[in-house]
N, C-alpha and C positions, 0 to 999 in steps of 0.2 A: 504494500500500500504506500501510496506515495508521502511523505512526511510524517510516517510513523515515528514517531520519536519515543516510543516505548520501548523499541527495540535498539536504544542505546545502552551500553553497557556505562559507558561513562559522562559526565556533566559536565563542562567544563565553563568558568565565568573569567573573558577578559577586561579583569577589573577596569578603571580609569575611562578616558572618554576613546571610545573609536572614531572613524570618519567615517559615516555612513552612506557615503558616495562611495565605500569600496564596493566592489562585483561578489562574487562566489569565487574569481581567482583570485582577488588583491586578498579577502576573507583567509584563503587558506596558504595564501604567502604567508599573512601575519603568526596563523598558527603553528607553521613551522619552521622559518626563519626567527621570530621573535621572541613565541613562546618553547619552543623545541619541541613539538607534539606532533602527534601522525595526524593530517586534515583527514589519512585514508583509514581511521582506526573505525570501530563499532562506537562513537563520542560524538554529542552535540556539543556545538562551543557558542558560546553567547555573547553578544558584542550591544552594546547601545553608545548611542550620541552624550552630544554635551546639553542638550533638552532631556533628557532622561524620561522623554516619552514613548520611543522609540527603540526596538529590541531585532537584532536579528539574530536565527539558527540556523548556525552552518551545519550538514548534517550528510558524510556520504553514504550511500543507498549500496554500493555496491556495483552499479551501474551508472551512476553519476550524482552528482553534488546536487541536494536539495536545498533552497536557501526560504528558511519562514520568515515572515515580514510582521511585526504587530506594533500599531497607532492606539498609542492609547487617545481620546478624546477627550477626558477630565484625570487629572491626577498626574505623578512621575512613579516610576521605579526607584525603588528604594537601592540604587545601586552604589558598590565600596567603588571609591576611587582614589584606591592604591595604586600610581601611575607602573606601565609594565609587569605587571603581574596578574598571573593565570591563578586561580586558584580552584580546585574540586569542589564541586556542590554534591550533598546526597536530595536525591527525589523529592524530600522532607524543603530541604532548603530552596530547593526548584519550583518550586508550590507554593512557599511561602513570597516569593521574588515575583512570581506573576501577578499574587492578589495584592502586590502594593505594600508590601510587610517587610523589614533587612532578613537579610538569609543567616543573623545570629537572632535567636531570640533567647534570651536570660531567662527568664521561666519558663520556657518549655521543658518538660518531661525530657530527660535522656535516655538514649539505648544505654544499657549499662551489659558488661559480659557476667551473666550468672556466677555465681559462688556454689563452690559444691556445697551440699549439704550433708550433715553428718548424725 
């Protein structure tokens, strides 16, 4: 399916401001001259503007580069802009970045790795 993005294995967010006059090629120059990461891996990477209304995911299929486009109309993204730096989102923080929310939230509930029990 086309722009399925569930079927990425990885998340990826280019913190700071992008230029969002890049393509799907300037897109995955960035991701791997800049940030050093495979544009060809199973990974969406997330790029927005210096309006912070504007989001795009680079996303390869396998068959070629899908690129999603999303305007927001009221509001911005709550996006880090930690200038050149890539950092991992889990799905939890992916979700929390689209409804407008930072992708730390301080009280949110954490995974924690169980304790044996005795």
């Amino acid at each position: 399916m086309v722009g399925d993005i569930s079927a990425a294995e990885n998340i990826y967010i280019a913190c700071g401001k992008t230029d969002m006059r890049k393509s799907i090629d300037g897109l995955a120059a960035l991701v791997q001259s800049q940030y050093r990461l495979d544009p060809f891996s199973k990974s969406i990477f997330l790029f927005c503007g210096g309006k912070s209304d504007r989001v795009k995911i680079l996303m390869w299929e396998g068959d070629g580069f899908v690129l999603l486009y999303k305007r927001l109309e009221s509001g911005r993204f709550r996006w880090p802009r930690t200038k050149d730096e890539v950092k991992p989102l889990s799905w939890q923080q992916f979700n929390w970045l689209m409804q407008g929310l930072d992708i730390e939230q301080p009280t949110a509930i954490k995974h924690i790795n169980p304790r044996k029990i005795y």
